[in-house]
N, C-alpha and C positions, 0 to 999 in steps of 0.2 A: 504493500500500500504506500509505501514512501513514492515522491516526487522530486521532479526538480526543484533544485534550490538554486544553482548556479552554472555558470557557463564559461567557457574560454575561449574567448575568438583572438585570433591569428590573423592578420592579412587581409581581415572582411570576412573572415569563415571561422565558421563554429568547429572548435578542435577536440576539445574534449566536455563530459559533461557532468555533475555531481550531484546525486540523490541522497535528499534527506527527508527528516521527521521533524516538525513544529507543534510545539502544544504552547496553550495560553489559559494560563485558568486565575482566578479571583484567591484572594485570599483564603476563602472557603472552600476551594477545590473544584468550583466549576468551571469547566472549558465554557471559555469565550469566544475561542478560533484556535484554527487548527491548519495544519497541511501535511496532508501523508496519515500518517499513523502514530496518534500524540500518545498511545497507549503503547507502545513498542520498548519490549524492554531495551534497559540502556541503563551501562553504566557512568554514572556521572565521573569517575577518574578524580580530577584534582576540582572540580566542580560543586564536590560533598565538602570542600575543607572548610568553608564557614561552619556546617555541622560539628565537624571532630575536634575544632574547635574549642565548641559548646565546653566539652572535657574538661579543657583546663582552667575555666570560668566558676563551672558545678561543682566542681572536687572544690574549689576552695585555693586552686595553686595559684592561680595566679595575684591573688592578695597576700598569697604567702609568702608567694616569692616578688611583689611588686612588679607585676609586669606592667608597663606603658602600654597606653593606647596602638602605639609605634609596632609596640611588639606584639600585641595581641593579633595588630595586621601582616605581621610578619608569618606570624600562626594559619594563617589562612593563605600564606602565598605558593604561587610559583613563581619564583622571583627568579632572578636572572644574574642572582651573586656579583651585583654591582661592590661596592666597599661598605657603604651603608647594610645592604643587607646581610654579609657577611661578619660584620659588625654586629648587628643585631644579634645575631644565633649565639655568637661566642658570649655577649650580655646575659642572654637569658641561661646559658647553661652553665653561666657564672655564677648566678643567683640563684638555681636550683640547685649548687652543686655538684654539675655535672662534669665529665669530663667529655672532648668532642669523641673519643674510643666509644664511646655509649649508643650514636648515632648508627643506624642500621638500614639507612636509608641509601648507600652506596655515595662514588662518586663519580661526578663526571664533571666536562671543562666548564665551564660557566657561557649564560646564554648571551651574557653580553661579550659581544666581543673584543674590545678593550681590555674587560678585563679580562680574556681568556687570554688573550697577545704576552700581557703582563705575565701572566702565570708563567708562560714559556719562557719569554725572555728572561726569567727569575729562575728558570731552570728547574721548575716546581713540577709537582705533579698536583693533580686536584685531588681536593678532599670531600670528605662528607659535606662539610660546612659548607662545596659548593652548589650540592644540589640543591637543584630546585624546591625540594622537600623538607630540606634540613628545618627550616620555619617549624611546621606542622611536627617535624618527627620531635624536635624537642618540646613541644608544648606538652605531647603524648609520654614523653618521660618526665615531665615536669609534672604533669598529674599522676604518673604513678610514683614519684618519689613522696607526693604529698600525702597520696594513700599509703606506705608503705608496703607498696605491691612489688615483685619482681620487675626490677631494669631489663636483664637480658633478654624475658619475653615479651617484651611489652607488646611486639606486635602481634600473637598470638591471636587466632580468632577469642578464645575463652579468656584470654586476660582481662582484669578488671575494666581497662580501659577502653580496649574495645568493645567489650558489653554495654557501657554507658554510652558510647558511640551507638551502637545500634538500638539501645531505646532512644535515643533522640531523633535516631532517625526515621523510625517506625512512627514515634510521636508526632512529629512533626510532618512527616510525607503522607501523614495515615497510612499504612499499610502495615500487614499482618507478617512477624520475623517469619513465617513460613513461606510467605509467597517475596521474600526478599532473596538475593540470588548472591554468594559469596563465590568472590575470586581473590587472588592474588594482584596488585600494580604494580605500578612501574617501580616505586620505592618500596616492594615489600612490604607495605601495611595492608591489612583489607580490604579488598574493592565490593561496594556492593550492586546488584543491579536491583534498579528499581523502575514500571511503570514511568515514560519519559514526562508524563504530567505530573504524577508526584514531584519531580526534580522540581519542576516549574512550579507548584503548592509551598517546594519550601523555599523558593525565589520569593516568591509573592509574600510569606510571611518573615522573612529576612526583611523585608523591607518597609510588614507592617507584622513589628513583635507581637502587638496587642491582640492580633487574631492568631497566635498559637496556643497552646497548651499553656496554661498560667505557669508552672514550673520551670518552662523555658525561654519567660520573656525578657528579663533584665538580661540573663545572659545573651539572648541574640539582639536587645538594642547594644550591647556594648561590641558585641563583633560587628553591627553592621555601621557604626557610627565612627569605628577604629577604622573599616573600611574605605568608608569616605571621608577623614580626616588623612588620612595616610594611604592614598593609591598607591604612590609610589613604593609603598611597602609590598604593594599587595603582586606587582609586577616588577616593572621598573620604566629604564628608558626608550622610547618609541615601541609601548608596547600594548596590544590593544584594551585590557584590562585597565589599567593604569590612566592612559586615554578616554576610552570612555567614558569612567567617573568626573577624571577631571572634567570634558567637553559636558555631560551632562551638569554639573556644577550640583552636585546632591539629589540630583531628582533621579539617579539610578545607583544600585550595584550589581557586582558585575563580579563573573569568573568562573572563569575557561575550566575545563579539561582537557585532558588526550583524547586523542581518538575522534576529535572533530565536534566533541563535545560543548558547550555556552549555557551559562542561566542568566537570567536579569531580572533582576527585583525591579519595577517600579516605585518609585516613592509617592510622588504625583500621580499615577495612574493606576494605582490599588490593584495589580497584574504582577504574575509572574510569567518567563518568558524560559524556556530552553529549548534547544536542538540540538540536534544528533545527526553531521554527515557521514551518511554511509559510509564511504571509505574511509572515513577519519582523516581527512586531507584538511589541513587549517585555513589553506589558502582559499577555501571554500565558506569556512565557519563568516569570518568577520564581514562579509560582504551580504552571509545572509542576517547578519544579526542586525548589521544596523539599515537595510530594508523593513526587517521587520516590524524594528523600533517605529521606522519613515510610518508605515501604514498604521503604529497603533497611537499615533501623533505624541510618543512617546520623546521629542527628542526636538528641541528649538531649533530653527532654522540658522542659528550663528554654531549649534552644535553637531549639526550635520553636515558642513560648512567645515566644520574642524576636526569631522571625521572621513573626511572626502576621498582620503589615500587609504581606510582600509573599505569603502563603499565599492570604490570601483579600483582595485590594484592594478597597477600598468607590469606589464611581464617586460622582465628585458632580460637579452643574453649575454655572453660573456664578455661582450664588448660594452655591455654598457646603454646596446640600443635597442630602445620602446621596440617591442617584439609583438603585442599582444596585450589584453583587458582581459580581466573576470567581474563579470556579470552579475546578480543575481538575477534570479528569476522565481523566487519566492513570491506564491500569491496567497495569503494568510483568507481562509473561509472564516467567517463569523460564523460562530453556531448559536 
């Protein structure tokens, strides 16, 4: 049931083509529009990290161990191991006591490439602290130091941690831990699949606490208010996450997954928004998200304007020259 979402012309000709899933539902869980199959499972990837979050807010760590707003959005990034964000992890696993050997998140070179250059040139090799993950994994050890739950398994499906993780997810997506779908990600923590409307219910309620589960609310105004005070935590530089908050100016949150993966909280438009491109191809994701926003008049005319380079991306080849556009071609049905 998936459709097109996007397109790639060459030359005045359509070259290649990208099939996806849209759901849009209300704070309450009703679809408002759709396109494709907004029921389709799907895993949200690094798109649940506002959720896993929740973790180190509920257990009590993050008061325990002082974490800043800064860092709380660091908890939720995929960030791109600028110096700020690398900064940040080694802060917070200073103040939890941790050492960076504790991280179980792997490594690899850093997304910004600057800083990846630097690494080399310095003769380094990447570390934990550069992944993308690191944010999120020590927030996950920072909650279980506070519980005094085991370090080494923290990422265990049955560790404490991640059981609080999937009540909150269950809580908040509504849905039943039986019809939730466990795998493995990219950084070895738990990946769950959930209904792609559900993702989009806990968009919509990220961005309106007060219609979640009373249990859950202070914690998710403070991840989403960290969010949009610190995009730049939440990503980095020239990066569409990061970008979109800021161009929205508060009236959205926002973040990506793998795999092709997007959710968007409306602030102003009381909506939750994700997708899922079939091939998991990124170069497809941003161009339908922010069409989509275009049609749900989610997004000011000076912020669309300021989103205009990931709307319609220009392909160019190894010389440098305009090669080619991607499209979307998303048409969101009202239900």
């Amino acid at each position: 049931m998936a459709v097109e979402v996007a397109e790639l012309w060459r030359g005045g000709y359509r070259e290649s083509v990208h099939s996806g899933n849209v759901a849009v539902v209300n704070a309450q869980g009703r679809l408002l529009a759709a396109a494709g199959d907004p029921y389709a499972l799907t895993f949200p990837r690094s798109a649940l990290k506002p959720i896993q979050t929740l973790a180190v807010l509920e257990t009590g760590a993050a008061a325990a161990f002082a974490f800043t707003d800064a860092e709380i959005a660091l908890c939720t990034a995929s960030h791109s191991a600028e110096s700020h964000h690398v900064q940040g992890v080694a802060d917070m696993l200073a103040k939890a006591g941790l050492e960076h050997a504790h991280l179980r998140c792997g490594a690899h070179a850093p997304h910004h490439l600057p800083s990846a250059i630097l690494i080399y040139e310095q003769r380094e090799s990447p570390q934990a602290v550069h992944n993308n993950c690191s944010g999120k994994h020590t927030g996950m050890l920072a909650a279980a130091k506070h519980l005094q739950a085991p370090l080494d398994s923290y990422l265990d499906i049955g560790h404490p941690v991640q059981q609080l993780i999937l009540d909150a997810l269950c809580e908040i997506a509504e849905v039943e831990r039986k019809d939730v779908a466990v795998a493995v990600d990219g950084c070895s923590a738990p990946a769950f699949g959930i209904p792609l409307a559900a993702l989009a219910l806990i968009f919509a309620r990220l961005a309106h606490p007060e219609t979640a589960p009373e249990r859950h609310r202070q914690a998710l105004r403070r991840v989403r208010d960290a969010m949009l005070a610190h995009p730049g935590m939440v990503a980095g530089t020239d990066c569409f996450c990061t970008d979109l908050m800021v161009a929205g100016g508060g009236s959205v949150v926002a973040k990506a997954g793998a795999e092709g993966v997007y959710g968007v909280g409306s602030v102003d438009g009381f909506f939750g928004l994700a997708v899922k491109v079939l091939d998991g191809g990124k170069r497809a994701v941003e161009p339908t998200v922010v069409a989509a926003l275009g049609q749900l008049d989610a997004l000011s005319d000076a912020a669309q304007e300021a989103l205009a380079s990931y709307a319609h991306p220009i392909v160019k080849n190894a010389a440098g020259i305009d090669v080619g556009e991607i499209k979307s071609t998303v048409t969101l049905a009202r239900v």
